[in-house]
PDBQT receptor file of N, H, CA, C and O in Angstrom, charges set to zero:
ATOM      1  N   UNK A   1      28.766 116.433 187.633  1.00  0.00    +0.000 N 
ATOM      2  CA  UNK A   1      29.567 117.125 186.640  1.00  0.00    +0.000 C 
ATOM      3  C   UNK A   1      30.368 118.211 187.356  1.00  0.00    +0.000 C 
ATOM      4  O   UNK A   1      29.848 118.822 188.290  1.00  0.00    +0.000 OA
ATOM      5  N   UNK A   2      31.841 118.522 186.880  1.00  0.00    +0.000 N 
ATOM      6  H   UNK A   2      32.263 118.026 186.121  1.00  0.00    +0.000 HD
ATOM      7  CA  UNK A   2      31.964 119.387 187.592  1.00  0.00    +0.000 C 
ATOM      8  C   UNK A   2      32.881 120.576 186.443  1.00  0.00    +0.000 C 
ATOM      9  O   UNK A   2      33.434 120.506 185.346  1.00  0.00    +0.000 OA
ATOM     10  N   UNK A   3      32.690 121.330 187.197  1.00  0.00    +0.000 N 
ATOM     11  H   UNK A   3      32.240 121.387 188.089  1.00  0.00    +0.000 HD
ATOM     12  CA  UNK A   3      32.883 122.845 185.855  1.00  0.00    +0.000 C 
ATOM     13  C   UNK A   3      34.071 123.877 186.708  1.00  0.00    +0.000 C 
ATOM     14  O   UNK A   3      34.320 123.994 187.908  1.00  0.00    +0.000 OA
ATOM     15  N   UNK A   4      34.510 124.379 185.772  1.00  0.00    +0.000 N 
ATOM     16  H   UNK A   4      34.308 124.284 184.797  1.00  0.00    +0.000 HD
ATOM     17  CA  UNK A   4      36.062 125.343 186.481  1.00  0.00    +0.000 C 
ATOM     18  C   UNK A   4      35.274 126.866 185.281  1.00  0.00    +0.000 C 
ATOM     19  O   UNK A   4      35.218 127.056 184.066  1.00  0.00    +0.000 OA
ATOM     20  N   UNK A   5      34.879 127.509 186.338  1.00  0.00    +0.000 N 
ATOM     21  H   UNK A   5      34.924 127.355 187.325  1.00  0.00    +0.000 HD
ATOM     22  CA  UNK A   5      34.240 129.089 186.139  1.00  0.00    +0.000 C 
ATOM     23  C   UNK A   5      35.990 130.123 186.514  1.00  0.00    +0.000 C 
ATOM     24  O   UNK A   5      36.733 130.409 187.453  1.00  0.00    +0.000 OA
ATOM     25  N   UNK A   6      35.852 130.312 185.106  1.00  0.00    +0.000 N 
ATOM     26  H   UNK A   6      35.248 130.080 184.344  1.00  0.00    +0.000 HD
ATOM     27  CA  UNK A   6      36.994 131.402 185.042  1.00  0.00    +0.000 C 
ATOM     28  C   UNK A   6      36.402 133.157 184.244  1.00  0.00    +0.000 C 
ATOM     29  O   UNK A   6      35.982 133.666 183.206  1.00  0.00    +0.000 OA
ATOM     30  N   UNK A   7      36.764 133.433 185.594  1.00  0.00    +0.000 N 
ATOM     31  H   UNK A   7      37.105 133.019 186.437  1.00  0.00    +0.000 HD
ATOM     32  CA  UNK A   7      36.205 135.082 185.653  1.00  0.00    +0.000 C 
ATOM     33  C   UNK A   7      36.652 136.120 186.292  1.00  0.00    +0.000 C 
ATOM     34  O   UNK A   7      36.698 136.035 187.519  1.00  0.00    +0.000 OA
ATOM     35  N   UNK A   8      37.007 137.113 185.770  1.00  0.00    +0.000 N 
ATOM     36  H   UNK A   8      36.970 137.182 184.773  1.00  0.00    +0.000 HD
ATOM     37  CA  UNK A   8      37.903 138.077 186.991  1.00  0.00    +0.000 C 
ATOM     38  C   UNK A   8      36.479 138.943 187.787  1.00  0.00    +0.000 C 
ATOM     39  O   UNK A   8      36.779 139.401 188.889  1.00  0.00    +0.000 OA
ATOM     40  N   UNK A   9      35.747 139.070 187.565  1.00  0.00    +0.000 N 
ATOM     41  H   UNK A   9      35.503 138.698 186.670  1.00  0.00    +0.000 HD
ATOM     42  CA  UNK A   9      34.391 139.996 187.963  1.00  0.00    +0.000 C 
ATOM     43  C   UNK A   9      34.478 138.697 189.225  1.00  0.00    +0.000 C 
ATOM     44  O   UNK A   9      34.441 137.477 189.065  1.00  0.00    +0.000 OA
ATOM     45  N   UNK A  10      34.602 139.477 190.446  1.00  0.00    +0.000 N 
ATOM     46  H   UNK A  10      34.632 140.468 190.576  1.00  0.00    +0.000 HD
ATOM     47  CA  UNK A  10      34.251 138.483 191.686  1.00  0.00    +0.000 C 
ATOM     48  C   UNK A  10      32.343 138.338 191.386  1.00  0.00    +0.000 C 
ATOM     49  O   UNK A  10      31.715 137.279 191.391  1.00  0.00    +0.000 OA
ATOM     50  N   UNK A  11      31.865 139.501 191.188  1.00  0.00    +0.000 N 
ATOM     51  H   UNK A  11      32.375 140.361 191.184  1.00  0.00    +0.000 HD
ATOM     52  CA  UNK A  11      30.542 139.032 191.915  1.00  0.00    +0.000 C 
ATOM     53  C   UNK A  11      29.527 138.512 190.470  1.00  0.00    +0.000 C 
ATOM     54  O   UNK A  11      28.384 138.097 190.666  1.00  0.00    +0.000 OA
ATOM     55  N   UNK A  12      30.188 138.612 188.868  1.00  0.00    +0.000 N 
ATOM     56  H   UNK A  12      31.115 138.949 188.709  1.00  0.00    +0.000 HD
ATOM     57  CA  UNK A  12      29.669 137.743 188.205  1.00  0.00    +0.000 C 
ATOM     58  C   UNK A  12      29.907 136.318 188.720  1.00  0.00    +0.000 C 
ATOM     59  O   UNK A  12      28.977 135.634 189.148  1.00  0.00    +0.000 OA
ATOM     60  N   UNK A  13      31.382 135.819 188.662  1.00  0.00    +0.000 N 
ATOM     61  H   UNK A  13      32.138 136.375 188.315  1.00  0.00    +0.000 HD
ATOM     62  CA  UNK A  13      32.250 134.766 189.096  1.00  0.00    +0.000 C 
ATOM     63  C   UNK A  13      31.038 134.311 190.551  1.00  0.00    +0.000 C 
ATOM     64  O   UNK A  13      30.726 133.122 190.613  1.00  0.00    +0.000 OA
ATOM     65  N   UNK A  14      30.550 135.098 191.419  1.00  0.00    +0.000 N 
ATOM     66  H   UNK A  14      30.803 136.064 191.368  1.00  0.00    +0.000 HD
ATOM     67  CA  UNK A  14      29.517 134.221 192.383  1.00  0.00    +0.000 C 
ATOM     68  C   UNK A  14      28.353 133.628 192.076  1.00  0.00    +0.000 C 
ATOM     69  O   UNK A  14      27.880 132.635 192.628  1.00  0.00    +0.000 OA
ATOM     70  N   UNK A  15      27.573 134.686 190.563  1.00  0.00    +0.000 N 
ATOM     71  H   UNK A  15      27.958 135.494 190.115  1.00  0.00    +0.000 HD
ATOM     72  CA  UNK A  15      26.532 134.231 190.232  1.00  0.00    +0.000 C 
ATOM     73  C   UNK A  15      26.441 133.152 189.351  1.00  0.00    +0.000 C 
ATOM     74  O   UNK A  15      25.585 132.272 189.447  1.00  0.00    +0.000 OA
ATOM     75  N   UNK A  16      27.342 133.205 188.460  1.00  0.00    +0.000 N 
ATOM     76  H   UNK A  16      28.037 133.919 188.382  1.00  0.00    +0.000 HD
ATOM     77  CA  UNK A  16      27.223 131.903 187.884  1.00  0.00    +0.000 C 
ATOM     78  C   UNK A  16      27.689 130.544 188.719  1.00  0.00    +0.000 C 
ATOM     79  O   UNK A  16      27.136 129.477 188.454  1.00  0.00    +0.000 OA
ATOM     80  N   UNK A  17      28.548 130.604 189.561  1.00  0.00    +0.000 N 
ATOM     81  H   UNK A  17      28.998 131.471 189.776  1.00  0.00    +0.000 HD
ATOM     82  CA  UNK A  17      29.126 129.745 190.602  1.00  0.00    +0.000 C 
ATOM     83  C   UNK A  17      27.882 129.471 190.777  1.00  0.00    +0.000 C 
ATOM     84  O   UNK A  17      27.439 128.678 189.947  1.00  0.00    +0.000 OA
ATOM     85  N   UNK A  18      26.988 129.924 191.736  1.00  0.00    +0.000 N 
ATOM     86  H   UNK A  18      27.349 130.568 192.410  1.00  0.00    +0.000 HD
ATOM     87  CA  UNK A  18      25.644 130.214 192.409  1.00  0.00    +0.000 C 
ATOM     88  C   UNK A  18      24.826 129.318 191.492  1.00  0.00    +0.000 C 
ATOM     89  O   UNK A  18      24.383 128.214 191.808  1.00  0.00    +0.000 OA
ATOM     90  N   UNK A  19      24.598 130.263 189.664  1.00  0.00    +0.000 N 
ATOM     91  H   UNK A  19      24.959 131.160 189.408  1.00  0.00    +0.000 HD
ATOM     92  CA  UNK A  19      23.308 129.273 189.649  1.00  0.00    +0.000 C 
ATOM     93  C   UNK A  19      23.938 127.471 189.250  1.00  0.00    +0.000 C 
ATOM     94  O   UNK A  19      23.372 126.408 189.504  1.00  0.00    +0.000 OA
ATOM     95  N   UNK A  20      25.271 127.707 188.565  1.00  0.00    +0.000 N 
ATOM     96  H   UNK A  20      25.732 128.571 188.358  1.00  0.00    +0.000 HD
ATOM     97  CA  UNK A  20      25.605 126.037 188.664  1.00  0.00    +0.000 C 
ATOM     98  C   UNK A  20      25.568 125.490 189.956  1.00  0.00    +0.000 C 
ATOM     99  O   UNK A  20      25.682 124.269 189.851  1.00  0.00    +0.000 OA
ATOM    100  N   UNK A  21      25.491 125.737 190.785  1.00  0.00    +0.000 N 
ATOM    101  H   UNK A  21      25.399 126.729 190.871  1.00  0.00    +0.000 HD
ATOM    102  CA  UNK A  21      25.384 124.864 192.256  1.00  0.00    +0.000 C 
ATOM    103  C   UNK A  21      24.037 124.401 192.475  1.00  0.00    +0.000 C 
ATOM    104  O   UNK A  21      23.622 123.316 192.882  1.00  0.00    +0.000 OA
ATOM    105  N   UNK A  22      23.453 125.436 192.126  1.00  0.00    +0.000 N 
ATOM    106  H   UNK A  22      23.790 126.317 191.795  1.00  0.00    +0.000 HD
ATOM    107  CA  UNK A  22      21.778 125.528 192.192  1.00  0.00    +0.000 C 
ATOM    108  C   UNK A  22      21.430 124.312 191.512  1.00  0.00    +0.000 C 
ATOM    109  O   UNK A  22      20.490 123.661 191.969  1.00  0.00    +0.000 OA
ATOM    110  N   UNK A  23      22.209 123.787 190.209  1.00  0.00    +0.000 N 
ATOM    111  H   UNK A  23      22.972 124.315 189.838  1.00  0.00    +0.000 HD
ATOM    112  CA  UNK A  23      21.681 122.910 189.437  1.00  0.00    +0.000 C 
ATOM    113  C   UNK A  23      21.965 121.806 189.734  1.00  0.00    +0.000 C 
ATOM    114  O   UNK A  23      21.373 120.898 189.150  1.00  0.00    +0.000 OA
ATOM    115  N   UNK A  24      22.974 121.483 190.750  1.00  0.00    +0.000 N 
ATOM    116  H   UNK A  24      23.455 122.220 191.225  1.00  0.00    +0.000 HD
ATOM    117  CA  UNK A  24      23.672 120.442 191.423  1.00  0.00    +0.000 C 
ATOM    118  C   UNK A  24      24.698 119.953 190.765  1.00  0.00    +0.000 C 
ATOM    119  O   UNK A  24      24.875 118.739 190.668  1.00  0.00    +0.000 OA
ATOM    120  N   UNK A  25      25.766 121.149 190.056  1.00  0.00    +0.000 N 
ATOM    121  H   UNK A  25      25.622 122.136 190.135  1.00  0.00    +0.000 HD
ATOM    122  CA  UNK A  25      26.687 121.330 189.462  1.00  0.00    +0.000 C 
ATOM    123  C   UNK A  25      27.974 121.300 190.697  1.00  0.00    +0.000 C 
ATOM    124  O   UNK A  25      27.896 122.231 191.499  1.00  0.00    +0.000 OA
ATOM    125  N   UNK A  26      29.241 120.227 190.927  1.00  0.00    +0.000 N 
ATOM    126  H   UNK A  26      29.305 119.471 190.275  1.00  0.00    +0.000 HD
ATOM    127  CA  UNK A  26      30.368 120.880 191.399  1.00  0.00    +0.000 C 
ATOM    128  C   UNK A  26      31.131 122.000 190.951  1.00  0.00    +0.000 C 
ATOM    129  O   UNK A  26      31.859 121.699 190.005  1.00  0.00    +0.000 OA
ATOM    130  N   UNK A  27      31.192 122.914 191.228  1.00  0.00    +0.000 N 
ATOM    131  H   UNK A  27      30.601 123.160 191.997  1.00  0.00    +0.000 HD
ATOM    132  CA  UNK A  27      32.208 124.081 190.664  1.00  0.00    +0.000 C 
ATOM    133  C   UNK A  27      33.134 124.552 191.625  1.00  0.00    +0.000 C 
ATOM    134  O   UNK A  27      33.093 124.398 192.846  1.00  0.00    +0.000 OA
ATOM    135  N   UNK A  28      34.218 125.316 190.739  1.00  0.00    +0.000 N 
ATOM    136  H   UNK A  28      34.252 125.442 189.748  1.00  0.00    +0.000 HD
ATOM    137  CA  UNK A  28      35.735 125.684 191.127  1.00  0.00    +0.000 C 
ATOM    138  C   UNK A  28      35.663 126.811 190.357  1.00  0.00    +0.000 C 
ATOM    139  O   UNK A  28      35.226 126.747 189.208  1.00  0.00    +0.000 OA
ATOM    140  N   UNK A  29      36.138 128.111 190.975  1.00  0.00    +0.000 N 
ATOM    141  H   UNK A  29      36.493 128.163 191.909  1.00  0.00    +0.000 HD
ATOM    142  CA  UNK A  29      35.910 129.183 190.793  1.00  0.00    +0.000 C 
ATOM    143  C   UNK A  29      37.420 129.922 190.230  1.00  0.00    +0.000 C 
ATOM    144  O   UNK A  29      38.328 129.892 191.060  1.00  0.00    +0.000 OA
ATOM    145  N   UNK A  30      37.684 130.471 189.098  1.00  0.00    +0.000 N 
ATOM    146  H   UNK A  30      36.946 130.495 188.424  1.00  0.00    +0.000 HD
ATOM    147  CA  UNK A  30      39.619 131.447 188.935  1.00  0.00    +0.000 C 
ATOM    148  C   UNK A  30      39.161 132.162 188.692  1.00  0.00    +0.000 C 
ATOM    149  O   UNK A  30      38.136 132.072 188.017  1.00  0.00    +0.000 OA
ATOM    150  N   UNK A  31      39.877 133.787 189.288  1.00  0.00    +0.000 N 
ATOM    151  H   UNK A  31      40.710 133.860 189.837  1.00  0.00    +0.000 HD
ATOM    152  CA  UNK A  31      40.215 134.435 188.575  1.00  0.00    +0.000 C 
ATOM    153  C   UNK A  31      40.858 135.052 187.751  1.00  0.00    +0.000 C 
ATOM    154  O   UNK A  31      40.663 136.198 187.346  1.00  0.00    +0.000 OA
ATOM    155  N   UNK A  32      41.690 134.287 187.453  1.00  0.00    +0.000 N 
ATOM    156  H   UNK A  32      41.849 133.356 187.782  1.00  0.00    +0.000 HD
ATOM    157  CA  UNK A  32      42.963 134.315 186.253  1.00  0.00    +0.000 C 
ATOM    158  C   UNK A  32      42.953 133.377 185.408  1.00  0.00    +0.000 C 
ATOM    159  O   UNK A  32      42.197 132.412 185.518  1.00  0.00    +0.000 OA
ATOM    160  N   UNK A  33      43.916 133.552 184.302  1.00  0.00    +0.000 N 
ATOM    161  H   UNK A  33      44.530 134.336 184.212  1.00  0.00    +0.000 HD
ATOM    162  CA  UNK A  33      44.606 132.284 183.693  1.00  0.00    +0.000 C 
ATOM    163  C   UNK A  33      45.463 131.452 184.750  1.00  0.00    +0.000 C 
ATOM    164  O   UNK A  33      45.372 130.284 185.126  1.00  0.00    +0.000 OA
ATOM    165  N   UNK A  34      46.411 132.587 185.119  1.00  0.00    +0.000 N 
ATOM    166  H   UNK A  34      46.485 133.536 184.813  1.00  0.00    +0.000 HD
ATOM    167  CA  UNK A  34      47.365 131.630 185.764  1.00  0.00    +0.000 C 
ATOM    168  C   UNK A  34      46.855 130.538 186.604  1.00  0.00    +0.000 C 
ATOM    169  O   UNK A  34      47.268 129.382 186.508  1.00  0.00    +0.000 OA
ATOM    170  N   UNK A  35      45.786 130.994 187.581  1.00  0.00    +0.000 N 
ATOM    171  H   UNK A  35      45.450 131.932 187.659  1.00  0.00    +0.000 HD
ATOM    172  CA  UNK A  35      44.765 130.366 188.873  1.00  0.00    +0.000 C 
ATOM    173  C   UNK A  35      44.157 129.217 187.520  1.00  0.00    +0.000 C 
ATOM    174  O   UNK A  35      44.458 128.033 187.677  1.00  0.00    +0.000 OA
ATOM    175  N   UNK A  36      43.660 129.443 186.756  1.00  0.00    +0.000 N 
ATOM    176  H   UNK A  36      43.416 130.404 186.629  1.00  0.00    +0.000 HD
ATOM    177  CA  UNK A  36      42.593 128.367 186.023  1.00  0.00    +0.000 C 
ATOM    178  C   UNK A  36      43.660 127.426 185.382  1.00  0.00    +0.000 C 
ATOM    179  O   UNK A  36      43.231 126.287 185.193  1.00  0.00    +0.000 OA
ATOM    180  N   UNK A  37      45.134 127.674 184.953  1.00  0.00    +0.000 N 
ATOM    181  H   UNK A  37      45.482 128.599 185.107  1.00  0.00    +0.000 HD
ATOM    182  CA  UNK A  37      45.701 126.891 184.648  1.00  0.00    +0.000 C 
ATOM    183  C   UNK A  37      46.411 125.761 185.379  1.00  0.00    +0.000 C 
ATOM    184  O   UNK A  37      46.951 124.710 185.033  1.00  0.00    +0.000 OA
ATOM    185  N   UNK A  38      46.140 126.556 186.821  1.00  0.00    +0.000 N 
ATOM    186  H   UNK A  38      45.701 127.409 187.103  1.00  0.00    +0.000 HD
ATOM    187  CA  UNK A  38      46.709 126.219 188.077  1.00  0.00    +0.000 C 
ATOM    188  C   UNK A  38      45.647 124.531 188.189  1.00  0.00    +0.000 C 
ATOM    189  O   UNK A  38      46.046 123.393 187.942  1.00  0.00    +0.000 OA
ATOM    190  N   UNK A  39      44.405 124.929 188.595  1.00  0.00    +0.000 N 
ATOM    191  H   UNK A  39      44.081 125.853 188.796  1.00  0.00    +0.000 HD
ATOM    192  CA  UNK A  39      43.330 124.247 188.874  1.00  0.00    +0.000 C 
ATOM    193  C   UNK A  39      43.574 123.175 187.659  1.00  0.00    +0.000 C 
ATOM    194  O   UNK A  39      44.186 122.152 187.967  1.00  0.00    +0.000 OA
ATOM    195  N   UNK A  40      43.168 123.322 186.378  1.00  0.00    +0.000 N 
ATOM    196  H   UNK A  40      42.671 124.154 186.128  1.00  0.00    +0.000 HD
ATOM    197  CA  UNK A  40      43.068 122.163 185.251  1.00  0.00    +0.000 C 
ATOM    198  C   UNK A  40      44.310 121.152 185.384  1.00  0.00    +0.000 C 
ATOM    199  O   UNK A  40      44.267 120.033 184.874  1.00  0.00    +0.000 OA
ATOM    200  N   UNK A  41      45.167 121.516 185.942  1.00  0.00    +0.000 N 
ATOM    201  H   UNK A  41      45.202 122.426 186.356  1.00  0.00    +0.000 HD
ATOM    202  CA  UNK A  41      46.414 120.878 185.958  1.00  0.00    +0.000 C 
ATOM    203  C   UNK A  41      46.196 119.638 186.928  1.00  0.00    +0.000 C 
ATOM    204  O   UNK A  41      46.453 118.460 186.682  1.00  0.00    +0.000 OA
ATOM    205  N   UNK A  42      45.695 120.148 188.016  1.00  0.00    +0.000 N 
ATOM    206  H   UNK A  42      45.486 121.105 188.216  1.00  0.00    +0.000 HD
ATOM    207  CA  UNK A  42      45.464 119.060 189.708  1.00  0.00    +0.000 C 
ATOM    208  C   UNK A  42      44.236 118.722 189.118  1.00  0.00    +0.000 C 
ATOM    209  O   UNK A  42      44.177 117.493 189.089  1.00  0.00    +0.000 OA
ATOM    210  N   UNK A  43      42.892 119.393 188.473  1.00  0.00    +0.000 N 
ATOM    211  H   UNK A  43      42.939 120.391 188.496  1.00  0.00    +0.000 HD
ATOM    212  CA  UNK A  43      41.340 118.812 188.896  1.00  0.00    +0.000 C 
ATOM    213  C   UNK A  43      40.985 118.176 187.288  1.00  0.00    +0.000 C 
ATOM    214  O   UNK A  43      41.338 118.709 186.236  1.00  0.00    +0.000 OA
ATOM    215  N   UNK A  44      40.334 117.125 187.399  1.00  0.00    +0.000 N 
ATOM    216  H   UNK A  44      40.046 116.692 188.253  1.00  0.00    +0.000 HD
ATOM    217  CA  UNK A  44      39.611 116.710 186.372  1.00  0.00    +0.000 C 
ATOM    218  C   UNK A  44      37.963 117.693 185.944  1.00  0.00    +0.000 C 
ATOM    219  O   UNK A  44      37.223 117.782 186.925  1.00  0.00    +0.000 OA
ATOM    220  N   UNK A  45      37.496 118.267 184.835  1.00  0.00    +0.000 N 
ATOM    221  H   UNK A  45      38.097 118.195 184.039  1.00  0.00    +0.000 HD
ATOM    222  CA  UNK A  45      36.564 119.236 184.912  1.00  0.00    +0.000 C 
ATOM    223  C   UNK A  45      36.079 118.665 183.582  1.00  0.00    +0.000 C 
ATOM    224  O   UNK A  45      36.731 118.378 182.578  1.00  0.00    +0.000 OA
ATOM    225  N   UNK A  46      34.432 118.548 183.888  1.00  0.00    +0.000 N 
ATOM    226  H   UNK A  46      33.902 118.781 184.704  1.00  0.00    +0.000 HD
ATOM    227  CA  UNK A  46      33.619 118.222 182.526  1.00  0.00    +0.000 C 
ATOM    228  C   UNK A  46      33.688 119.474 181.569  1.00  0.00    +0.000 C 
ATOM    229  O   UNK A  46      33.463 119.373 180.363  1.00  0.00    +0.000 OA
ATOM    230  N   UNK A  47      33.936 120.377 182.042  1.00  0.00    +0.000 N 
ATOM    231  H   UNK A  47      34.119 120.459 183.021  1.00  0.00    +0.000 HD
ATOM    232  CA  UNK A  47      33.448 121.744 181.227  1.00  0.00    +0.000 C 
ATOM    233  C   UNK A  47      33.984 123.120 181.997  1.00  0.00    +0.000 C 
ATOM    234  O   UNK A  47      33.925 123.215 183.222  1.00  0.00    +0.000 OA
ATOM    235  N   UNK A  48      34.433 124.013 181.276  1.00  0.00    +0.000 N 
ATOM    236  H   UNK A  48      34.481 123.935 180.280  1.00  0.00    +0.000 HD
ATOM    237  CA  UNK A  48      34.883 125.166 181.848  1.00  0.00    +0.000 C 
ATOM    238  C   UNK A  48      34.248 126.220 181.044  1.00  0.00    +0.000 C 
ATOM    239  O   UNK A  48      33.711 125.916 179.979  1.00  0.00    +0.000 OA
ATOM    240  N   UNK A  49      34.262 127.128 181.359  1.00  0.00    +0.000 N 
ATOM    241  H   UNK A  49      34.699 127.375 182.224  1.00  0.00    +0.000 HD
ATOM    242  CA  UNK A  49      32.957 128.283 181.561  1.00  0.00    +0.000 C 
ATOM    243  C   UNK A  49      34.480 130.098 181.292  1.00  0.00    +0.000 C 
ATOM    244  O   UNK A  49      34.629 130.983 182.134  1.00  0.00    +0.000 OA
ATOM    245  N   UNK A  50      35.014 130.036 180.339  1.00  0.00    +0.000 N 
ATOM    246  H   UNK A  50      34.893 129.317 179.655  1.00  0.00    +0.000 HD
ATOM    247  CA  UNK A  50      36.235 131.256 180.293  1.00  0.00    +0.000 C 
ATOM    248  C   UNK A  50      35.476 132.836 180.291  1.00  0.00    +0.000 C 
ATOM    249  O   UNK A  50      34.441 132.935 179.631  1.00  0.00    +0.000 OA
ATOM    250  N   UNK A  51      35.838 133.693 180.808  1.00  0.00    +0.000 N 
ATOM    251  H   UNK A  51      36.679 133.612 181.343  1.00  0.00    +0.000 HD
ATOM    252  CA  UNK A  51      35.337 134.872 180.551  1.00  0.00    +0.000 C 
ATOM    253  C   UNK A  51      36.435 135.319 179.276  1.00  0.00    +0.000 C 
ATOM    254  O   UNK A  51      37.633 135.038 179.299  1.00  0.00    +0.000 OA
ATOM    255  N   UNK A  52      35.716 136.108 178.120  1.00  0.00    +0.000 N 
ATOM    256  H   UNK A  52      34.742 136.336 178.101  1.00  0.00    +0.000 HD
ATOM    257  CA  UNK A  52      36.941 136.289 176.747  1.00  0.00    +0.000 C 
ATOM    258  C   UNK A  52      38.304 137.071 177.377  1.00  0.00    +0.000 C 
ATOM    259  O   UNK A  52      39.439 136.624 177.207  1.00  0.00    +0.000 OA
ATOM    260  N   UNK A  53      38.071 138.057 177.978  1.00  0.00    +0.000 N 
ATOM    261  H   UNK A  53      37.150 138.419 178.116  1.00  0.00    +0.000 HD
ATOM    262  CA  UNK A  53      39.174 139.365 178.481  1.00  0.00    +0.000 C 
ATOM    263  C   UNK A  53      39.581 139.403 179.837  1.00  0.00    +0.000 C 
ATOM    264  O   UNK A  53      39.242 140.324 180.580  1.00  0.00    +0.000 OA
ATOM    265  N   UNK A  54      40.529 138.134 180.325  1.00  0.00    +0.000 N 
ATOM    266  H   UNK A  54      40.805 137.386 179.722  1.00  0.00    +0.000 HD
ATOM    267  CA  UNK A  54      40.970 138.301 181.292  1.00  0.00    +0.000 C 
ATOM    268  C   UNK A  54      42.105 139.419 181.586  1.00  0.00    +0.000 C 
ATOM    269  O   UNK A  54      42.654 139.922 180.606  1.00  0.00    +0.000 OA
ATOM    270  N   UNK A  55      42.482 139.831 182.879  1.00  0.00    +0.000 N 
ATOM    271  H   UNK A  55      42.036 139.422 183.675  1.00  0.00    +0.000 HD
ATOM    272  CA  UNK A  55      43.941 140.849 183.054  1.00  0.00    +0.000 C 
ATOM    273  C   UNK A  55      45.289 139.813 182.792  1.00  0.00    +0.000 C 
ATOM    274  O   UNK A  55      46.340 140.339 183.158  1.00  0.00    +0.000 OA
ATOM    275  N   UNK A  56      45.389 138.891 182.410  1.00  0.00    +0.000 N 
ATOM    276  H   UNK A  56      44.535 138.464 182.113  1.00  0.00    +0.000 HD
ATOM    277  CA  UNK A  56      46.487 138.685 182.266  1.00  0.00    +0.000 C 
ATOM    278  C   UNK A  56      46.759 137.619 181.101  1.00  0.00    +0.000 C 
ATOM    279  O   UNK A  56      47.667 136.788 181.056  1.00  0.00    +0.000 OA
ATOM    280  N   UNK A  57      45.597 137.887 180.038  1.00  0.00    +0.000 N 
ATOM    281  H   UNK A  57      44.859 138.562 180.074  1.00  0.00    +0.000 HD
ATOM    282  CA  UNK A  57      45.477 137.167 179.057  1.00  0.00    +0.000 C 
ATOM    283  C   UNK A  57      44.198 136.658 178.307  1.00  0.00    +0.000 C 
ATOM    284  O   UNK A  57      43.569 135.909 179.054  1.00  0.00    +0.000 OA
ATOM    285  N   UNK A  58      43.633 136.802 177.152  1.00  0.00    +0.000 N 
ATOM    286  H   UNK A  58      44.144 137.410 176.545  1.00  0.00    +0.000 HD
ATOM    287  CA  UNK A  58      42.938 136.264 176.371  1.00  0.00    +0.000 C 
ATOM    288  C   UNK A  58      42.339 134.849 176.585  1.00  0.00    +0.000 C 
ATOM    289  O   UNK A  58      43.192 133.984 176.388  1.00  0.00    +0.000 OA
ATOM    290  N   UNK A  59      41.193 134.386 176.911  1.00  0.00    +0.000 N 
ATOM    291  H   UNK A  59      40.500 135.089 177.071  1.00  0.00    +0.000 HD
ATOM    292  CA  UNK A  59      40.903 132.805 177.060  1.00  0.00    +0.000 C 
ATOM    293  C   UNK A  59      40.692 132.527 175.571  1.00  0.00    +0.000 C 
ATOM    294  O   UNK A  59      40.431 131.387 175.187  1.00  0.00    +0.000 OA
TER     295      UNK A  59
């Protein structure tokens, strides 16, 4: 499965990265919209993971 973790907090954004890997989860890490809109566009993703209050927009 693989999951697109969108989060501006770098070192939340590692831990959850972290424990989905742990689970034998592929993950792809944004910290933006722009970056996560970037990614969904090129990557196929079972599930994405939005933080509510990004800096450059609402998920």
């Amino acid at each position: 499965m693989r999951v697109l973790v969108v989060e501006d907090d770098e070192d939340l954004a590692f831990a959850i990265g972290t424990a989905l890997r742990g689970a034998g989860l592929s993950v792809d890490e944004a910290g933006s919209l722009d970056v996560a809109d970037q990614l969904l566009f090129v990557n196929g993703y079972d599930c994405a993971v939005f933080d509510r209050m990004l800096p450059d927009g609402d998920a």
